[in-house]
C-alpha positions, 0 to 999 in steps of 0.5 A: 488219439490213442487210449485216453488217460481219465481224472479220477477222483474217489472219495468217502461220503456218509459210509459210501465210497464214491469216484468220479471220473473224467475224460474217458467216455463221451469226449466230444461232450461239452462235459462228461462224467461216470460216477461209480458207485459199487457195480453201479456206473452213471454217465452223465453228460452235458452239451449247450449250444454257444449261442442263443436262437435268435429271439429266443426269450426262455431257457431251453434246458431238457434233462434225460435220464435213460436206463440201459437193459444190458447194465443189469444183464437184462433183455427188454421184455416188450416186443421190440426187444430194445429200450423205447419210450421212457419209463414212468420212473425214467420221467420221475428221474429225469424231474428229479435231476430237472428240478434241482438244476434249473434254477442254477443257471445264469437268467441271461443264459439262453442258450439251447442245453441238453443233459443226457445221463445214462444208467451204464452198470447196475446192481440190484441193491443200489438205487440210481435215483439217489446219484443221477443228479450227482452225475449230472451236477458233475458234467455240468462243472467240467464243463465250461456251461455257465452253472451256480452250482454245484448241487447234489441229491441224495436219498434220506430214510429213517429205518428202525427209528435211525436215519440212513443215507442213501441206503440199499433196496431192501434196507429201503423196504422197512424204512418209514420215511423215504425222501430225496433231498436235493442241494447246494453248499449253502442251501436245499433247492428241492425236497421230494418224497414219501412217509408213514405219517411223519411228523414235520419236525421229522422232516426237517431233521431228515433234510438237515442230515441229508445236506451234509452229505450233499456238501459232501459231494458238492466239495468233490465235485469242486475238487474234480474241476480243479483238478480238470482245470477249468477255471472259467465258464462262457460270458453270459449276456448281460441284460440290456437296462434303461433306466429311463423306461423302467421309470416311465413304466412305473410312473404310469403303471404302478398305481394301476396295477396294484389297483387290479391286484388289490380288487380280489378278483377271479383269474380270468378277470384279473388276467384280463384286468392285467391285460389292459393295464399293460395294452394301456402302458404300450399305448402312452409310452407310444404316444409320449415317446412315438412309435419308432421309439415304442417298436425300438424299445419292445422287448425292454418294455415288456420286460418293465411291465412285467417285472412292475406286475411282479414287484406289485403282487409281492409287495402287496402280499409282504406289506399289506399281507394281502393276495390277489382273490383277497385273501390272507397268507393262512387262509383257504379257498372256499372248499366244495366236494360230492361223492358217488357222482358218476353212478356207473364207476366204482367210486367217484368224487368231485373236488373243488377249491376255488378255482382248482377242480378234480373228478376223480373215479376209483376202479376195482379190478383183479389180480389179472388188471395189475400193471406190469413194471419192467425196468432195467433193475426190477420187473414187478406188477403194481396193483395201485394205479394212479393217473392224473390227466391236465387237459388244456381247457382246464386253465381255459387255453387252447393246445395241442393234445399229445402223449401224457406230459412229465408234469402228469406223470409226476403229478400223478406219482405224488398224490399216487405215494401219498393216498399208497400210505394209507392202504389196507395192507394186502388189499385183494382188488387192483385199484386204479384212481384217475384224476381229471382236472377239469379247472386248474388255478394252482394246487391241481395235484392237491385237489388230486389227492383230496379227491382221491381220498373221497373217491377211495372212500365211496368206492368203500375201500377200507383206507385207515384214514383221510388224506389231503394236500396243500400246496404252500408259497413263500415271498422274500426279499433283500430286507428280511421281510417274508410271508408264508402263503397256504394254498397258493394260487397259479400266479402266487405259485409263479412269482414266488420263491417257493412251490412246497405241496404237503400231503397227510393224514390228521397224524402226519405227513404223507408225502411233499414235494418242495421246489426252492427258487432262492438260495440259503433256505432258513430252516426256521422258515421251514418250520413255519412253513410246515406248521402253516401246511399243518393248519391248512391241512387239518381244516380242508380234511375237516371241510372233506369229512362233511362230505364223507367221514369214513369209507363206506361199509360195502362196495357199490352193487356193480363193483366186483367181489373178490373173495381168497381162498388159501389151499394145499399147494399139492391141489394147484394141479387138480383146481387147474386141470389139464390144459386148464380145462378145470378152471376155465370151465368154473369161470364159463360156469359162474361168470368170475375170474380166478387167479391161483399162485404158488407162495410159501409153499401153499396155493392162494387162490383169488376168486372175483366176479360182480356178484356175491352169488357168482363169487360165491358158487365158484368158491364152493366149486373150488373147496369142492375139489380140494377138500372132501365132501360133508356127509349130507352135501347135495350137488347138482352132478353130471351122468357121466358112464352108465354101468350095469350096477349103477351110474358114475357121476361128475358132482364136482370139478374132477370128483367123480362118485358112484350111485349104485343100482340102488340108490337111483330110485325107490323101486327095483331098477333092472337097467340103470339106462332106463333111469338115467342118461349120460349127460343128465344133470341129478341132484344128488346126495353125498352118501360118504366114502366106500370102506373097501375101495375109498370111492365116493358113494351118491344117492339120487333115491335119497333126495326123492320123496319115499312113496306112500306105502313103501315097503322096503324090499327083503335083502337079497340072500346070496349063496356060493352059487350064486357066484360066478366060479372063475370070480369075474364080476365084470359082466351083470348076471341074474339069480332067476336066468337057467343055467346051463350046466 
C-alpha cells in the first residue's frame, strides 16, 4: 500500500483558517475526514451497512463523540488509567452532532450506520464542541451514504456586546450569550445554548450571523467531494405505494380519526380511542378485501393508517386552530405547583402542567460534595449539579431500567444551564437539583426547570429571579399555511415540524434548545415563534409566582450553614496543624466540616455544619487561632504541664498561655497541683500579653467570686538574698526554708 497521498483542502472562515483532510487516516472507512483547526484535530468517520436487516422499519444511526486523553498530553485521572465510560460532555457532543444530521438522511434509508469522531489533538483554548458536527458533516460527504447534507455547526457568542464566531475559552468567559447553531446552505436545523437574559431579537441576530459561517464551511465540504470525486451516492429504496389502499384507508377511517382527535380527550383515552379506529380499519379491509389480501398488505396498511392519523391532527390544527386536549395554539395547560413537599430535603416542589409532572428537591451540601470533572482538555469541580431521571412508568410504559439514557443527561444539561443564569455569584453551598418526572405528555425538561426554580426557591437560595420553560411546536405545510403551538403535547411534538423548548426570566431568554424537522426555516416565523414563547413564559411564571414569589429568607432548620472566613495565608499551617491534628480535632469538636484553600495570596476558610451554634463554635475556634485574643475574653482551656510557679493551659487550638501561681485561686496556693490537674478543663480569663516574654497571661481566680471579707495580701518584699547567687530560677525555693551557709 505504501504511505498514502491525503486531499487537503484549507480554507478561511469568519477570521479562522480551517483544512479539511482525506485519505490519510481510517482508510477502510466508508468516509474519513481530519479536520484541523490550530493544534486541534477531529477525526471524524462514517461507516453504513449496504443493506437493511430484514424487517428493519426505523434508522438505526448511532453517533459517537470520543475525547482522547493523550490529544492534551493527559493521563486519565480514574482508576483504571484509561478512557471509560463516555463523559457527560462527550454525550452532550455526541447529540449535538446527532441532532443536526438525523433529519438528512433519505426515510427509505434504513440501513445500520455509525459516526465515530474522535478528539485526536488539542489545545486548551479551542473548544472541540463547535467543529465536531463539521468533521462528521464532512465524512459523511466522501462518502457515498445517502446524506441531504451538508451541514455544519458553529458556536455564537456575544462578548462586550459584539458577536464572535466561535471564539477561544477564555474569550467564552465574558461572553453573555453563548449558542451553538447548527445548519445547511438554505436552512438552520438545530439551535441550542445559554444566555444571561437575552432578548428574542438577539437570538435571532445571533443564528443569522452564525449561518454565514455554517455556509461557509458547507461550501468547502462541497468543494472536498468534488475534488475526492464522489458524484453519486447508494440507491435508496423506493417506498412501496398503493393508491388503492391508501383510498380504502381514508374512506373508511378519515371521519374517524378526526372525530377522536376532535374529542379533546386525555393521552390515555385518545391513544386508546386511536387505537380501535386503526384495529377497526384492519378489520374492514380484511373482510372487504380477505385476509390473504389484509396479511399480504400489512405493512402498506399500517403505513396509511398512520400517515392518515397524522395528516388528520395537523390539518385539524392548521384549518381549525384546533389541538388534540382541545386547546388553542397559544394556550397553556392547566398549571399546578407546592413547594416544601417533602419535609426531610433541603427544598422540594412539585410541578404539574397537564399531564407532565416534575418532583424536584433541592440538596445543599459543602465544598467537599463538589463534583469533580476530568476531561481530556480541563479538570475542574463543579459545585451546581442538576439530574433529570425519566422513569418508564412516567409515560405509563413498561422498559427495562439501565444506566442513565443520553435523553436525561442532555435534559438535565439544559434546564441545568438555565436555572445556572440566575445563581448568586460565589454562592458558598454545593447545590445539587434532581428531577423525577413522575408524568410525562411533552415539555418534562420544562416542567424540570419550573420545578427547579421553586424547589431553589423554598430551599432559600437567594436565586435573582424565577426561571421557567416552554416547550413550542410548529405545523406547515406546502400551500403556505402554518400554526405555532405553545407548549406542546408528546403526539404534537412528534408529528410536527419543530421541538423549540425556551427557558427565561420575565426579562430575557435564559436557555433554548430548537430542533427543525423541515428545510428553509422563515426567520419571520421565528420571530413569532419567539414572541409566542415569550407570552407562554410570562403566564407559567406568573402561574409559579402564586405558589412562591421569592426565595425564602432563611434555609430549613436541618440544611447545613455555612459561614467563610478569610485569613493571612501565613496562618493556613497553624488552623491545620501537624498532620491535621488541629483541624480534625475542631470538626470532632463542633460537629462541622471545614474547607481551607489558598487563593490570591490569602486563606479562605468555609466553615458548615447543621446548625448555627456549631458553625458558629468552630468559627470562633478558628479566629482564636489566627488572630489574638480581646483582653477580657473567656475560654474553656485545657490544663495541659503544671509547674511550680503556675499551670500552662491550652484555651485555644495551638495557643497556649500561663496562669501563674497567683491567678489560680483567691488564697496563698503553695503547690498549684493541689489546685489543678493536667487534663482539667477551667474557665479562664484572658489577662493580655507578658511585656517581657510576649506570652499569654490567663486567670482562673479572676472569674471565681472574690470571698466575703477578702483582704489582699501585702506584696512580697524581695531582696538581693533572697536570690539564688548562680541566677538559676529553675528549681522553686522558699524565703522562710534555713539555709545552709
Amino acid at each position: 500500500m505504501g504511505k498514502q497521498t491525503p486531499t487537503t483542502l484549507s480554507a478561511t472562515i469568519a477570521g479562522q483558517t480551517i483544512s479539511l483532510e482525506h485519505g490519510k487516516l481510517a482508510a477502510l472507512a466508508d468516509g474519513s475526514v481530519v479536520l484541523r483547526y490550530g493544534n486541534t484535530m477531529i477525526l471524524a468517520t462514517v461507516v453504513s451497512d449496504h443493506k437493511a436487516k430484514e424487517g428493519q422499519s426505523f434508522f438505526p444511526l448511532s453517533v459517537e463523540y470520543r475525547e482522547k486523553f493523550a490529544s492534551a498530553g493527559r493521563i486519565p485521572g480514574n482508576f483504571f488509567k484509561r478512557e471509560t465510560r463516555p463523559s457527560d460532555y462527550e454525550v452532550l457532543v455526541s447529540r449535538l452532532i446527532d441532532r443536526a444530521i438525523r433529519p438528512l438522511f433519505p426515510e427509505t434509508y434504513l440501513n445500520e450506520t455509525q459516526v465515530f469522531v474522535t478528539l485526536i489533538s488539542a489545545e486548551y483554548e479551542t473548544l472541540p464542541d463547535a467543529w465536531a458536527a463539521f468533521a462528521a458533516s464532512a465524512a459523511l460527504m466522501v462518502s457515498d451514504i445517502p446524506f441531504l447534507g451538508p451541514i455544519s455547526e458553529v458556536r455564537v457568542a456575544r462578548i462586550n456586546g459584539a458577536f464572535v464566531v466561535n471564539p477561544s475559552r477564555t474569550e467564552l468567559k465574558n461572553a453573555d450569550m453563548d449558542f451553538i447553531v447548527a445548519g445547511s446552505l438554505d436552512s438552520i436545523v438545530m439551535v441550542e445554548g445559554e444566555a444571561k437574559e437575552a432578548q428574542e431579537a438577539d437570538l435571532v441576530e445571533a443564528i443569522r450571523i452564525a449561518h454565514e459561517a455554517i455556509k461557509a464551511q458547507c461550501n468547502l465540504q462541497l468543494e472536498l467531494r468534488k475534488t475526492v470525486g464522489i458524484t453519486e451516492n447508494r440507491p435508496v429504496l423506493v417506498a412501496p405505494a398503493d393508491a388503492e389502499i391508501e383510498a380504502e384507508v381514508k374512506a373508511f377511517a378519515a371521519d374517524k380519526f378526526l372525530a377522536v382527535a376532535r374529542a379533546g380527550s386525555s393521552k390515555a383515552v385518545r391513544k386508546a380511542a386511536f387505537s380501535e379506529v386503526e384495529k377497526a380499519t384492519v378489520a374492514h379491509l380484511t373482510e372487504t378485501k380477505g385476509a390473504e389480501y389484509a396479511s399480504e398488505n400489512a405493512s402498506l396498511i399500517s403505513f396509511y393508517i398512520s400517515e392518515l392519523n397524522r395528516n388528520t391532527v395537523r390539518e385539524m390544527a392548521m384549518a381549525e386552530r384546533r389541538r388534540l386536549d382541545g386547546r388553542n395554539p397559544e394556550e397553556i395547560r392547566n398549571i399546578w405547583s407546592e413547594v416544601d413537599y417533602l419535609p426531610a430535603a433541603h427544598g422540594s416542589a412539585v410541578f404539574t402542567r397537564g399531564e407532565t409532572q416534575s418532583l424536584t428537591s433541592v440538596t445543599l451540601g459543602s465544598k467537599l460534595d463538589e463534583a469533580l470533572i476530568d476531561n481530556a482538555l480541563e479538570e475542574y469541580h463543579e459545585r451546581f449539579l442538576l439530574h433529570y431521571n425519566f422513569p418508564p412508568f412516567s409515560t405509563g410504559e413498561v422498559k427495562p431500567v439501565r444506566g442513565i439514557s443520553r435523553r436525561e443527561v442532555g435534559h438535565g444539561n439544559l434546564a441545568r444551564r438555565s436555572l445556572y443564569q440566575m445563581m448568586p455569584q460565589d454562592y458558598p453551598y454545593t447545590v445539587r437539583i434532581v428531577s423525577d418526572i413522575l408524568e410525562s405528555n411533552g415539555s418534562s425538561s420544562m416542567a424540570t426547570v419550573c420545578a427547579g426554580s421553586l424547589a431553589l426557591m423554598d430551599a432559600g437560595v437567594p436565586i435573582r429571579k424565577a426561571v421557567a420553560g416552554i416547550a413550542m411546536g410548529l405545523i406547515t405545510d406546502n400551500k403556505g399555511r402554518d400554526v405555532v403551538l405553545s407548549d406542546i403535547l408528546g403526539d404534537e411534538d412528534h408529528l410536527g415540524d419543530m421541538d423549540f423548548k425556551v427557558t427565561g426570566t420575565s426579562e430575557g431568554i435564559c436557555g433554548c434548545q430548537m430542533d427543525i424537522k423541515i428545510e428553509g426555516l422563515d426567520y419571520d416565523l421565528l420571530v413569532r415563534a419567539l414572541n409566542q414563547a415569550k407570552a407562554g413564559r410570562l403566564h407559567i411564571l406568573n402561574e409559579m409566582s402564586k405558589t412562591i414569589a421569592v426565595a425564602n429568607p432563611e434555609l430549613k432548620p436541618h440544611a447545613p450553614r455555612i459561614v467563610g472566613l478569610e485569613i493571612p495565608a501565613d496562618t493556613i499551617g497553624a488552623v491545620i496543624g501537624q498532620g491535621g491534628k488541629v483541624i480534625q480535632g475542631i470538626q470532632a469538636r463542633t460537629g462541622t466540616t471545614i474547607t481551607i484553600e489558598e487563593k490570591d495570596g490569602k486563606g479562605h476558610v468555609l466553615i458548615s455544619g447543621v446548625g448555627m451554634d456549631k458553625v458558629n463554635a468552630a468559627l470562633k475556634i478558628v479566629k482564636g487561632i489566627v488572630t489574638d485574643p480581646e483582653e477580657g475574653e473567656e475560654f474553656e482551656a485545657t490544663v495541659v504541664t503544671i509547674m511550680a510557679f503556675g499551670a500552662f493551659v491550652e484555651f485555644l487550638p495551638s495557643k497556649e498561655g500561663l496562669v501563674h501561681v497567683s491567678e489560680l485561686a483567691w488564697h496563698r496556693v503553695e503547690n498549684p497541683a493541689d489546685v489543678v490537674k493536667t487534663g482539667d478543663v477551667v474557665r479562664v480569663k484572658y489577662l493580655g500579653k507578658d511585656e517581657k516574654n510576649g506570652k499569654y497571661k490567663l486567670s482562673i481566680k479572676a472569674l471565681l467570686p472574690k470571698p466575703e471579707g477578702y483582704v489582699a495580701p501585702a506584696p512580697r518584699v524581695r531582696t538581693d538574698n533572697d536570690r539564688p547567687k548562680d541566677g538559676n530560677f529553675k528549681k522553686p525555693y522558699n524565703n522562710d526554708r534555713p539555709r545552709r551557709d
